[in-house]
C-alpha positions in Angstrom: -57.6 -46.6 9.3 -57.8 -45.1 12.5 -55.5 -42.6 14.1 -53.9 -42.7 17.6 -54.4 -39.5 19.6 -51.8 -38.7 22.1 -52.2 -37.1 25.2 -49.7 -34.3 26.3 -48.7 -32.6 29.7 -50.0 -28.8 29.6 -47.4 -26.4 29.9 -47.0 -22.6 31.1 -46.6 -20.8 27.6 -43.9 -18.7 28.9 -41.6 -21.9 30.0 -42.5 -23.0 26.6 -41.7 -20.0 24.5 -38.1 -19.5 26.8 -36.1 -21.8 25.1 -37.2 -20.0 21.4 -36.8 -16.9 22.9 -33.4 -17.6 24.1 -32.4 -19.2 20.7 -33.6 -16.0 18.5 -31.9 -13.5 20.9 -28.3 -15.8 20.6 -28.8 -15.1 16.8 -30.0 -11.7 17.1 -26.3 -10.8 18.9 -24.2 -9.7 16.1 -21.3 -11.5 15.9 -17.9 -9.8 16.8 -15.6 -8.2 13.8 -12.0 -7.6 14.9 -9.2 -6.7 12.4 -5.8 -7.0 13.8 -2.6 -5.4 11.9 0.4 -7.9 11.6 3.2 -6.0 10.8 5.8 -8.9 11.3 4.2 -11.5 8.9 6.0 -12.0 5.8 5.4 -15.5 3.8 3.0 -18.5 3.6 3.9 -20.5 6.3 2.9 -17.3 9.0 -0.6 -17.1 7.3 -1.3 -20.9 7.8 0.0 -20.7 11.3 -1.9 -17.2 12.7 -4.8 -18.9 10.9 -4.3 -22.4 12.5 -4.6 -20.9 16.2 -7.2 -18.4 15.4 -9.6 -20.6 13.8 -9.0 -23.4 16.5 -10.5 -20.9 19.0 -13.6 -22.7 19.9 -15.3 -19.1 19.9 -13.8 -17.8 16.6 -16.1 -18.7 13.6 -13.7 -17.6 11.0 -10.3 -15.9 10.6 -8.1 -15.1 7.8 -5.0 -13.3 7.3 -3.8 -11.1 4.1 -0.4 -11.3 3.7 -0.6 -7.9 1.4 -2.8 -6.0 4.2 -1.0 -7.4 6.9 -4.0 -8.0 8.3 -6.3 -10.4 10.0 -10.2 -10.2 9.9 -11.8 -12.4 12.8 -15.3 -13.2 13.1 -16.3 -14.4 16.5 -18.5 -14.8 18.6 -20.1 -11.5 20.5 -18.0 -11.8 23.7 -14.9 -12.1 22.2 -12.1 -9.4 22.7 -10.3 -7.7 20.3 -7.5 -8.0 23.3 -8.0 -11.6 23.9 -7.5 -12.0 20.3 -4.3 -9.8 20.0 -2.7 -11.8 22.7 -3.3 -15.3 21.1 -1.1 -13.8 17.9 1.4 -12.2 19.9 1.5 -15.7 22.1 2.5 -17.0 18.7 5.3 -14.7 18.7 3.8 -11.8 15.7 3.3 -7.8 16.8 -0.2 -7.2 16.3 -2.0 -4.3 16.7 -5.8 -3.9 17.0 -7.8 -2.0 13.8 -10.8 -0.1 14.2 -12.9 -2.2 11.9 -15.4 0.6 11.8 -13.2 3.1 10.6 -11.3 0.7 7.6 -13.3 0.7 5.1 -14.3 -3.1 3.6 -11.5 -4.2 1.9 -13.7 -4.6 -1.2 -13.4 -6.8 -4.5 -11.6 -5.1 -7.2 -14.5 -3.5 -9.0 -12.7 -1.2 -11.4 -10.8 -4.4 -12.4 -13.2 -6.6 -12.8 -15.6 -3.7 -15.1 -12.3 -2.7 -17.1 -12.2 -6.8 -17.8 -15.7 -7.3 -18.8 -15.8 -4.2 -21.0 -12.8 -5.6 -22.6 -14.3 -8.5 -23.7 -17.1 -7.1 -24.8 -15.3 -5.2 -26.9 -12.6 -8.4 -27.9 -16.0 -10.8 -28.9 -17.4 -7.9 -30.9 -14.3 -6.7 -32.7 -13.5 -10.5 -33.5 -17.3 -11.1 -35.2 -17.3 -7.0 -37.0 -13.4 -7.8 -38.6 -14.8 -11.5 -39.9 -18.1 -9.3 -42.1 -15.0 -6.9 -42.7 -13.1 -9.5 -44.6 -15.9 -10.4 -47.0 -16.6 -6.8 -47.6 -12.9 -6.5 -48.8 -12.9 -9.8 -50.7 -15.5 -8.0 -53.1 -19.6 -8.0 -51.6 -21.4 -5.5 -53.4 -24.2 -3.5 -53.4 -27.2 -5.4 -51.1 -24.8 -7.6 -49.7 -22.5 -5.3 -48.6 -24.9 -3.1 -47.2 -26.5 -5.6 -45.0 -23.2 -6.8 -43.9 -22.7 -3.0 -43.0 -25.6 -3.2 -40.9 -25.0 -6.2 -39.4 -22.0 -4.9 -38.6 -23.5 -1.6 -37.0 -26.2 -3.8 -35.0 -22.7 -5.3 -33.3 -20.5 -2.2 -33.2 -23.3 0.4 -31.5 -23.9 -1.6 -28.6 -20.3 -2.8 -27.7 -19.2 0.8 -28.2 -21.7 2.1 -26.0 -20.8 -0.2 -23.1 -17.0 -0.7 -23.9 -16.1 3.1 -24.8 -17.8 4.5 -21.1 -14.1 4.9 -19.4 -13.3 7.2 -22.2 -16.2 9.1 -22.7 -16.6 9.5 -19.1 -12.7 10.9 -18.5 -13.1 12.8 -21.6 -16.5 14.7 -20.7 -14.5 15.4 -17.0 -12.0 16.9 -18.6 -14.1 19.0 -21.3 -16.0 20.2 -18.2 -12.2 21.7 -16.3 -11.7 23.1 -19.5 -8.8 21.2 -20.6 -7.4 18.1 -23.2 -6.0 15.2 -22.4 -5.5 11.5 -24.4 -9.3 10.4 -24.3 -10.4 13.2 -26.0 -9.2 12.2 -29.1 -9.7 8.8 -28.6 -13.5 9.7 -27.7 -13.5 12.1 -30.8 -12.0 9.7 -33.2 -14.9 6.5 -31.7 -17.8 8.7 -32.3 -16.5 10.0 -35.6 -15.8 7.0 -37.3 -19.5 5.6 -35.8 -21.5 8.3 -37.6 -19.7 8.5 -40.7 -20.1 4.8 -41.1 -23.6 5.2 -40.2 -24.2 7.6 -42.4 -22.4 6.0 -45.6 -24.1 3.0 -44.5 -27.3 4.4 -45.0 -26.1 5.9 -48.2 -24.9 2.4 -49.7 -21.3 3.8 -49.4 -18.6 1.2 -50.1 -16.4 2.0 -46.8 -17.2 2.1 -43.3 -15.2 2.2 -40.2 -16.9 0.0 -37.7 -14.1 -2.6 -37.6 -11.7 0.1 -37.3 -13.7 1.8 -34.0 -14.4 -1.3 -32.3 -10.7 -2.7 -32.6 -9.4 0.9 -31.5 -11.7 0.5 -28.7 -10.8 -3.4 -27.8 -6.8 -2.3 -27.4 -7.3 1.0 -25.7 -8.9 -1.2 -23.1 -6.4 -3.4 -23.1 -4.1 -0.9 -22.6 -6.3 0.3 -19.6 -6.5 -2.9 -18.6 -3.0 -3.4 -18.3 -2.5 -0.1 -16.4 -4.8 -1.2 -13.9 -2.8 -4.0 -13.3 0.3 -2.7 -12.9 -0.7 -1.3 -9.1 -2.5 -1.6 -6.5 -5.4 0.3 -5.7 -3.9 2.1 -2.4 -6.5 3.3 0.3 -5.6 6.5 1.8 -2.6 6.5 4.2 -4.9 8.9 6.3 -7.4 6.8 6.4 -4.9 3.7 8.0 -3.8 6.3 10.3 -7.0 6.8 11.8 -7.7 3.2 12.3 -4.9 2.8 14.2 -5.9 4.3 16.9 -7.7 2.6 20.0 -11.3 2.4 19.4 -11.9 2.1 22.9 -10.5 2.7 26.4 -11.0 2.6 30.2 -11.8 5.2 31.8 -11.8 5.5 35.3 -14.8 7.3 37.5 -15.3 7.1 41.5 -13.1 4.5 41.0 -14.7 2.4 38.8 -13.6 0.8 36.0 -15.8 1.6 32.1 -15.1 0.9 28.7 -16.1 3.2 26.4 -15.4 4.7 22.4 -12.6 6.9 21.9 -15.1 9.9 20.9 -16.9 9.5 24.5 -13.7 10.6 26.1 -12.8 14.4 27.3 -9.9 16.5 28.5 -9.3 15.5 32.2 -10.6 12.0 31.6 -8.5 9.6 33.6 -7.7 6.3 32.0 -6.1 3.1 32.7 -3.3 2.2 30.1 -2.8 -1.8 30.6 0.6 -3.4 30.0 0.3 -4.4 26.2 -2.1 -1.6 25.5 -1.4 1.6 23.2 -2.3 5.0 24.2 -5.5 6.0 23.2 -5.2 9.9 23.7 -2.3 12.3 24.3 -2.3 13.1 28.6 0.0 13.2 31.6 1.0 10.1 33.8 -0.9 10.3 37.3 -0.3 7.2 38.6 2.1 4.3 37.7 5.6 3.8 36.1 6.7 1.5 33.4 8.4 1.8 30.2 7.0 3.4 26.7 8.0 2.0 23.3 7.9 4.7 20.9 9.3 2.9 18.0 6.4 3.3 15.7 5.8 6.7 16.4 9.5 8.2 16.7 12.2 5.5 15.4 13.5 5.1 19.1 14.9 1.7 19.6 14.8 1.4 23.0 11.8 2.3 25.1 11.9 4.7 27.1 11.3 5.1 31.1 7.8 6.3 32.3 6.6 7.3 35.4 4.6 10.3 36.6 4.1 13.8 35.2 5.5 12.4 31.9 3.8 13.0 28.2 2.6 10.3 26.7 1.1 10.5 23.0 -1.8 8.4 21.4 -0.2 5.2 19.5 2.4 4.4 21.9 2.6 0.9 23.6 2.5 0.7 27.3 4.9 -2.2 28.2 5.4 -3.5 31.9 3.6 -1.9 34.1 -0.5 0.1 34.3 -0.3 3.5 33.7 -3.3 6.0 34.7 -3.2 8.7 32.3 -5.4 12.3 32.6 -6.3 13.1 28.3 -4.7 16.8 27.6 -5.7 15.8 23.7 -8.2 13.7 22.2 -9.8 13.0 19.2 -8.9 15.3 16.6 -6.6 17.2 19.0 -4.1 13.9 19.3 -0.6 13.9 17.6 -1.9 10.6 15.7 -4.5 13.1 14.5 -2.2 15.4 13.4 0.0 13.2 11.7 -2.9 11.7 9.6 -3.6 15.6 8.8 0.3 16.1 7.3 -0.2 12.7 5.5 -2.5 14.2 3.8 -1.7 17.0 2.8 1.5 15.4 1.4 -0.8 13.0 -1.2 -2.0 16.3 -2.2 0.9 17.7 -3.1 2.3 14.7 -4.8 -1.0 14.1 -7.2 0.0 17.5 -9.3 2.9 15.0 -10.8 2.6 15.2 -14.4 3.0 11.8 -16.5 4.4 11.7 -19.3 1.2 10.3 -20.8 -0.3 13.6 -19.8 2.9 15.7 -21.1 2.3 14.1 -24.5 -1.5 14.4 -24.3 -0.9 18.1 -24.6 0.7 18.3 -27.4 -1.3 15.5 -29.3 -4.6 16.4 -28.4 -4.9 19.6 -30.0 -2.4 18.8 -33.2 -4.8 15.5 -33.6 -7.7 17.8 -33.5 -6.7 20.8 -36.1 -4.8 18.3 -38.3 -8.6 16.2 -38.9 -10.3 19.6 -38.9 -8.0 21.1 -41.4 -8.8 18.0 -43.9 -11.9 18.2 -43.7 -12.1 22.6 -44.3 -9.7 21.5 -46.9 -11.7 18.6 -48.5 -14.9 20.3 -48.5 -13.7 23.6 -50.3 -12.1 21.5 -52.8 -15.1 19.0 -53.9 -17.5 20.8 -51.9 -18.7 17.4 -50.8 -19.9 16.8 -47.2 -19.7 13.2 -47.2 -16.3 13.0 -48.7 -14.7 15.7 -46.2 -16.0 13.8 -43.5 -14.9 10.5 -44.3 -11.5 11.7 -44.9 -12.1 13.6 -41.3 -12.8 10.5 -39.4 -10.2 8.4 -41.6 -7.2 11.1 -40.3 -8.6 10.9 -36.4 -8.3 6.9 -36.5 -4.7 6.8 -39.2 -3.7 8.9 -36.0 -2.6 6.0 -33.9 -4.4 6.9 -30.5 -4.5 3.3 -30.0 -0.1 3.4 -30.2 0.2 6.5 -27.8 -2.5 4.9 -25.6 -0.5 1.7 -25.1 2.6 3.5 -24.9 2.9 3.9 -21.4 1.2 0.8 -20.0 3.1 -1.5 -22.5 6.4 -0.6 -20.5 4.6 -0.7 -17.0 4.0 -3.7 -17.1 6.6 -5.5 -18.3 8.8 -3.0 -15.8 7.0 -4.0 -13.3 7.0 -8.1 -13.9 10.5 -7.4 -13.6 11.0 -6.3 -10.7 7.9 -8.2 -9.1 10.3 -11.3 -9.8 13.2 -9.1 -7.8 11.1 -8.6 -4.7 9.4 -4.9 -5.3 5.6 -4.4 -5.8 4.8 -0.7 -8.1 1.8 0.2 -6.4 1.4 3.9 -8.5 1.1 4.3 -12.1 3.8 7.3 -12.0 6.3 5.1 -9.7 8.2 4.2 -12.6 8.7 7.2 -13.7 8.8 9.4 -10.7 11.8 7.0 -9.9 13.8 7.6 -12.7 14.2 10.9 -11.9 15.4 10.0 -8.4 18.9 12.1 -7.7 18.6 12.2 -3.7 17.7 9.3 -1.3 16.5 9.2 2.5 17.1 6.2 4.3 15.1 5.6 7.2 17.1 3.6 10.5 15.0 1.3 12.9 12.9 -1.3 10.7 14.4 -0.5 7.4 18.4 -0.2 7.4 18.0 -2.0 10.4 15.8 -5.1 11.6 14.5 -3.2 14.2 15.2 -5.9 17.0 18.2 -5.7 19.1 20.4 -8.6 19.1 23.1 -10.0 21.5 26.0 -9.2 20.8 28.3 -10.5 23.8 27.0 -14.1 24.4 30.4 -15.5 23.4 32.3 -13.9 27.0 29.3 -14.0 28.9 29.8 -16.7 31.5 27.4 -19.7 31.4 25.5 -19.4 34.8 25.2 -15.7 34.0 23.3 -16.2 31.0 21.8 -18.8 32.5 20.1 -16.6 35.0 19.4 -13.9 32.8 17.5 -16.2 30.4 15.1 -17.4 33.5 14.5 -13.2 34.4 14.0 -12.4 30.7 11.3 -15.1 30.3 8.7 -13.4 32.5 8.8 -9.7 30.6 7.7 -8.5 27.4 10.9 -6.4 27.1 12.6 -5.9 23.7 15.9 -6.8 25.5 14.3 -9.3 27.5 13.0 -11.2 24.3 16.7 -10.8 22.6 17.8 -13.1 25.6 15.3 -15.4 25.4 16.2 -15.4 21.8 20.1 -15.9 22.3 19.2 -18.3 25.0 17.3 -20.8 23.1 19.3 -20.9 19.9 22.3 -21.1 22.0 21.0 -24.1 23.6 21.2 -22.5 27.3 19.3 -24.0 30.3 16.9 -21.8 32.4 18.7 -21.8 36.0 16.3 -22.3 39.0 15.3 -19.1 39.8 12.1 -18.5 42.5 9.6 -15.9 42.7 9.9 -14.1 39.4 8.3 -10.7 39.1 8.8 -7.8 36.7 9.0 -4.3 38.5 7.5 -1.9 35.7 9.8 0.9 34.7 13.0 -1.2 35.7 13.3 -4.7 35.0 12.7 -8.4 36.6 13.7 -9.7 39.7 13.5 -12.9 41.6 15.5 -15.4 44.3 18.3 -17.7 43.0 20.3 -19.9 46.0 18.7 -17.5 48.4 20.3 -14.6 47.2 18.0 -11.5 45.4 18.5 -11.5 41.3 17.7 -8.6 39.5 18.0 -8.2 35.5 17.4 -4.8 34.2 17.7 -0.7 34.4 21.6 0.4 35.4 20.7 2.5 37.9 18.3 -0.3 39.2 21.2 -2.4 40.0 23.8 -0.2 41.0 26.0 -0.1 37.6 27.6 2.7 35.7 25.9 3.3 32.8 27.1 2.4 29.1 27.3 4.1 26.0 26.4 1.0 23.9 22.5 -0.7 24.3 22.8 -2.3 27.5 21.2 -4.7 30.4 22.6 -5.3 33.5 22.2 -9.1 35.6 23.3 -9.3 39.5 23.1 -11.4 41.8 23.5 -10.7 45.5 26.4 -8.2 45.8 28.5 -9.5 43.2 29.5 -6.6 40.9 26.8 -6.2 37.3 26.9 -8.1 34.3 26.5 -6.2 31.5 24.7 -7.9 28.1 25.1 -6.3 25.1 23.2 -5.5 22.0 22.6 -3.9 19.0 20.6 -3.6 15.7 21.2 -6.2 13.4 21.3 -4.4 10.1 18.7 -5.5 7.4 19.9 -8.2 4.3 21.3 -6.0 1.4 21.3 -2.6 3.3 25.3 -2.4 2.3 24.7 -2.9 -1.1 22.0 -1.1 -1.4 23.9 1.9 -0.3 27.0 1.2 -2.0 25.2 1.0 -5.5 23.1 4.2 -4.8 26.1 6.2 -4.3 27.6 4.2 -7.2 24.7 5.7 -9.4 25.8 9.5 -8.4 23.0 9.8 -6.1 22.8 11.5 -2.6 22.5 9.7 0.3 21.1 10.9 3.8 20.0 9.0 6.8 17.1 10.7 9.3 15.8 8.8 12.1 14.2 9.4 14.9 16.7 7.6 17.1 19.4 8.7 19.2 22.3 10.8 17.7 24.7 8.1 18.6 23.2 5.3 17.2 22.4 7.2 14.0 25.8 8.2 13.7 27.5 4.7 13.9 25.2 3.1 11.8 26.0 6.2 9.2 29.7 5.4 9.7 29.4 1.8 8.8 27.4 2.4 5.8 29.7 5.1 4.5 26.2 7.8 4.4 28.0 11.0 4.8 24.8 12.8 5.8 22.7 12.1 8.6 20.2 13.6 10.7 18.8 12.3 14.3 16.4 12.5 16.8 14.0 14.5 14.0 10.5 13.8 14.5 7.8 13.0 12.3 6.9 16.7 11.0 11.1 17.1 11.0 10.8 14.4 8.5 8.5 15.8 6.3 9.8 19.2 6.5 13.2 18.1 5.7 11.9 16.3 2.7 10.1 19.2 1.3 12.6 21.8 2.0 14.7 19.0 -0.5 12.3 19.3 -2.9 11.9 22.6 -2.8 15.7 22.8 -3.8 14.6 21.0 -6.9 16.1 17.6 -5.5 13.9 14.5 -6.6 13.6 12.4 -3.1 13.4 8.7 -2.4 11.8 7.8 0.6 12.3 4.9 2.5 11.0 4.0 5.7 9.0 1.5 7.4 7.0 3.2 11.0 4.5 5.8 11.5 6.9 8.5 11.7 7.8 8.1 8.0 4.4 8.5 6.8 4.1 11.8 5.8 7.8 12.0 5.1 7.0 9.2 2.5 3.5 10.8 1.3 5.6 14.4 0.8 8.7 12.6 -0.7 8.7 12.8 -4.8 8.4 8.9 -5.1 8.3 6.6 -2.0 9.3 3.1 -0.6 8.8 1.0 2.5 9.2 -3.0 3.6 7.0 -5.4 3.6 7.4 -5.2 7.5 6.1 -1.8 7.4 3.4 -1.1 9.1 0.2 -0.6 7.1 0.2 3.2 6.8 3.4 3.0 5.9 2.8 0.8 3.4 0.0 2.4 1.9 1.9 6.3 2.0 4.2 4.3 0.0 4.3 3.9 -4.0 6.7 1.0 -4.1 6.5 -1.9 -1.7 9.7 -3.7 -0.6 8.5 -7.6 -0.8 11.4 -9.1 1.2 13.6 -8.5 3.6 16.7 -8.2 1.0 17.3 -4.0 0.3 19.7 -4.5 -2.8 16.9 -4.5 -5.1 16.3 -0.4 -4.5 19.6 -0.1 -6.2 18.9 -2.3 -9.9 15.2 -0.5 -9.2 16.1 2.6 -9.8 18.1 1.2 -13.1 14.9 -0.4 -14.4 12.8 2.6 -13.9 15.6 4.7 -16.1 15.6 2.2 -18.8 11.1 2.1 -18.6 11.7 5.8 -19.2 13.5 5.8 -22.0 11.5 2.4 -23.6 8.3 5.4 -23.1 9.6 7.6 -25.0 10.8 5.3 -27.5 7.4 4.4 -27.9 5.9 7.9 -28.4 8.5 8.0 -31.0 7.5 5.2 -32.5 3.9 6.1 -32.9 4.9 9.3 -34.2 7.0 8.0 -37.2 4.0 5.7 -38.0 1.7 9.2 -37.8 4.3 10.8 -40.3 3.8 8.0 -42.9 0.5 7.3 -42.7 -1.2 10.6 -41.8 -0.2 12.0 -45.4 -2.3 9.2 -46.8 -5.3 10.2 -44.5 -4.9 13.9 -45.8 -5.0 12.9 -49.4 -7.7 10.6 -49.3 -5.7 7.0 -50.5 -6.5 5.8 -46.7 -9.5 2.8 -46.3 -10.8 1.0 -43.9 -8.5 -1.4 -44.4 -5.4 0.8 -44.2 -6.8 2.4 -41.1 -6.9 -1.1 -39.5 -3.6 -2.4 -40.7 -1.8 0.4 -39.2 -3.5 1.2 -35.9 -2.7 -2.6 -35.0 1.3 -2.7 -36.4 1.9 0.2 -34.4 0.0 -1.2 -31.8 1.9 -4.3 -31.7 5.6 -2.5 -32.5 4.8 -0.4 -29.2 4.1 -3.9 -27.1 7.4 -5.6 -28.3 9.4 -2.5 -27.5 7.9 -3.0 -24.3 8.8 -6.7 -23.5 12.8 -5.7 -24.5 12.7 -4.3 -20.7 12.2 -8.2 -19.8 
């Protein structure tokens, strides 16, 4: 067989290696990682469209959106914007925001979760195989056979403890070390006990040992651990969501010259060029430029305000008609996003010395636990002078002690609590919510996104006259404008036609003008187009030099805001409005919700301060509020609430997320979280009477293995039907 040789052309090795070299340095490019915030998303159908249009970007590799973030995570291809991105969503008609994906940390797995569940079941399979040699040990096995059961039993129980029992000998060495008790110590105390002394009558051929008993106190502890965990979110700092809100980048301008460049590269004096659409990356002073600031977010404003030069402007507020050039008096650390993070923070702080009442009755049945099993045994040993004997009774008193009851006592209630009002619409993100709520006397409504939608709405379509709207529905489609959208919105459910209007243009800082029948149109500011001003929200439309046309508007309020309200003051609890807004909107929307108390204009540190200076009159405040300003007021506030339309650090400052848009659920809450309170304590109560009856047969001795079991689990199971009466 003979082989065919083929000649080939000689190349240059260069033009040959070009191509490979090309292709290695187009996967060497990283690919792009943007993270947008989507405040406005709220069910299934705005994932699978956000997703749709992302993902059909020929340059987007993957996105997806989490409806409980309110966030998307896009991976792309290296040129792709975060910018270009933004505007796709908001083409879509969602408010997105661009995240600094290098300061969020990776929303990880649930770890904790996932290693509470597999210690569980370690702990379940083991218990399961230790209580089946149990049962033939009680049936009768003797001597040899009952010791090697024994020992099987140990070979089981010694390695399942050590790798189950870790959560509670690590929390009870950290609190050993501060110098103080609390619930694991016990539990910790009674595990090891009951190991040794079943070792050790193991090795002596003793009849009893308590295996079983520490590897099923161990399996429902974890359960009830377990069930904590699930009860709540694991919330990232609100600090944290702060700081990744602001601009990772910006342009700054030199010789004239457009760059782009990180936030931390910029310095005081810096100019930079603030695009329509763009949020402020630093606080500074308006050079050049005029247009209108929305402020919403950051103060509770509904309208946005005018702009033009030598104003203040402050990082994390939009820019939205026209480019501003802004000189940086602030950056970095120095901005008032900065600072705001700063009193976020130290308002978690404040609220983490909360005392549960899992910690309130650790106190006091740590150390009675503790001299009660150290008194029997002093006692048992002076009377039969018998070490093995006064140990065993020892050990039997720690586990007869129900840790196992007062260990599911809390997380019993939290959870079925919780279910409940999961199915009502309201997520319990902390494991003191609950009862941190019940305690609620005083509560502190936000205005713009949470009493109210936080989009103004038409209100005078009905006397408008036809062409009129006409006209002003063919001006508002060329701006970005809050108003502007409510028209386009009134327009197009009214089933208006856009009149033929010519050369449309927006004029930042004043509204949007254009030609209709060769006579000038102009839709916008009332000083812009010659008419008196108004006290109600307001737009003005004229054409030629016809007199204005005034459209109307106002904030719709929120689903279940009245009744919210009206069954918070039903319950005897104070009720105070404090927004950011103007003091005559705040006042009429306090009129027509019957809240006696308001406070407006307050900023974000008013907020807080106020709050505080509530608490510090020994008033228990709820918190609700949806926009940056509320942060640290819902951080410093005793327990806290926001929307699901709140933006992320909101949401995250927050304890108890708002699901829908319906606010009559706050009400039947704060009813639920009474009634969890009192099904807590019923359940310490509980585990107390079953300590009363059976600790006396501990002390004297009458209490086996048996015993030990049979009670730890029918307290254990009273405490979780309690529980479920809350459903």
């Amino acid at each position: 067989m003979t082989a065919t040789l083929r000649a080939t052309p000689s190349a240059c090795p260069a033009c040959a290696a070009a191509p490979a070299a090309e292709a290695l340095a187009a996967r060497a490019l990283p690919d792009a990682r943007i993270a947008l915030s989507l405040p406005t998303i709220h069910c299934a159908a705005c994932i699978s469209k956000i997703e749709a249009a992302l993902n059909a970007h020929e340059q987007v590799r993957s996105a997806r959106v989490n409806l409980t973030l309110k966030r998307a995570s896009i991976d792309a291809a290296p040129d792709v914007t975060a910018e270009e991105m933004r505007a796709l969503v908001e083409g879509l008609g969602y408010e997105a925001h661009e995240l600094d994906a290098g300061t969020l940390s990776a929303t990880a797995t649930d770890k904790a979760g996932r290693d509470l569940l597999m210690r569980l079941a370690v702990a379940g399979f083991a218990s399961m195989n230790v209580m089946l040699l149990s049962v033939s040990v009680w049936s009768g096995a003797e001597a040899a056979t009952r010791d090697l059961f024994h020992w099987i039993s140990a070979a089981i129980t010694l390695p399942a403890i050590a790798f189950s029992g870790v959560p509670f000998f690590r929390n009870a060495c950290a609190a050993l070390r501060q110098g103080r008790l609390n619930m694991d110590v016990p539990i910790t105390l009674a595990i090891l006990l009951a190991v040794i002394t079943s070792l050790w009558e193991t090795s002596l051929s003793g009849e009893h040992a308590y295996f079983d008993a520490a590897i099923a106190l161990t399996f429902f502890l974890l359960a009830g651990r377990y069930l904590d965990h699930r009860t709540r979110a694991i919330a990232r700092s609100a600090a944290e969501e702060l700081t990744a809100l602001e601009v990772p980048r910006a342009t700054r301008l030199r010789e004239r010259a457009e760059e782009v460049v990180g936030i931390a590269d910029l310095s005081i004096g810096d100019l930079i060029l603030v695009r329509p659409g763009g949020r402020m990356p630093v606080d500074g002073v308006i050079v050049a430029g005029t247009s209108e600031i929305d402020r919403s977010l950051l103060t509770g404003e509904t309208l946005p305000v005018f702009a033009g030069e030598g104003q203040q402007v402050s990082a994390g507020e939009v820019n939205l008609t026209g480019p501003l050039t802004i000189r940086a008096t602030a950056v970095g650390a120095e901005t008032s996003l900065h600072r705001m993070a700063d009193l976020v923070a130290i308002a978690e702080s404040g609220r983490s010395r909360y005392t549960s009442l899992a910690d309130s009755a650790a106190k006091l049945y740590a150390p009675g636990v503790h001299i009660l099993s150290g008194l029997s045994f002093l006692g048992w040993y002076l009377y039969t002078w018998d070490l093995r004997t006064a140990l065993n009774i020892a050990a039997a008193v720690l586990i007869i002690t129900c840790p196992c009851a007062l260990g599911l006592a809390v997380p019993a209630v939290t959870t079925a609590a919780s279910g409940r009002l999961f199915r009502r619409g309201m997520l319990i993100k902390h494991e003191t919510a609950l009862e941190r709520l019940a305690q609620v006397d005083t509560v502190v409504f936000d205005k713009t996104g949470t009493l109210t939608s936080g989009m103004p709405r038409l209100t005078n379509l009905d006397t408008l006259p036809r062409d009129a709207m006409e006209l002003a529905l063919a001006l508002s489609q060329a701006s970005a404008h809050p108003l502007a959208q409510a028209i386009t919105l009134a327009g197009r459910d009214g089933g208006y036609v856009t009149a033929e209007v010519s050369d449309i243009s927006e004029v930042p800082g004043y509204g949007t003008k254009g030609v209709f029948e060769g006579q000038d149109v102009r839709l916008g500011r009332a000083s812009w187009v010659g008419a008196a001003p108004r006290a109600e929200t307001a737009t003005f439309l004229r054409v030629g030099e016809a007199a204005p046309v005034a459209l109307t508007f106002a904030d719709a309020l929120r689903p279940g805001a009245e009744e919210a309200v009206e069954a918070l003051v039903r319950q005897g609890k104070r009720v105070i409005l404090m927004s950011g807004d103007t003091t005559p909107a705040v006042e009429a929307l306090a009129v027509r919700l019957g809240i006696a108390q308001w406070l407006a204009e307050a900023l974000p540190a008013d907020k807080a301060a106020r709050v505080k200076a509530l608490s510090d009159q020994g008033a228990h405040v709820l918190m609700v509020g949806d926009g940056l300003n509320d942060t640290a007021a819902l951080a410093a506030a005793h327990v806290s609430i926001s929307p699901a339309s709140a933006l992320d650090a909101a949401r995250v400052a927050s304890d108890i997320v708002l699901l829908g848009n319906d606010l009559s659920p706050i009400g039947a809450a704060c009813e639920t979280a009474r009634a969890a309170t009192r099904r807590i304590r019923e359940n310490f109560r509980i585990a107390t009477v079953y300590n009363i009856v059976a600790v006396p047969l501990a002390v004297a001795g009458l209490c086996s293995p048996l015993i030990a079991a049979l009670a730890m689990s029918a307290s254990s199971i009273t405490v979780s039907l309690n529980a479920l009466r809350l459903r």
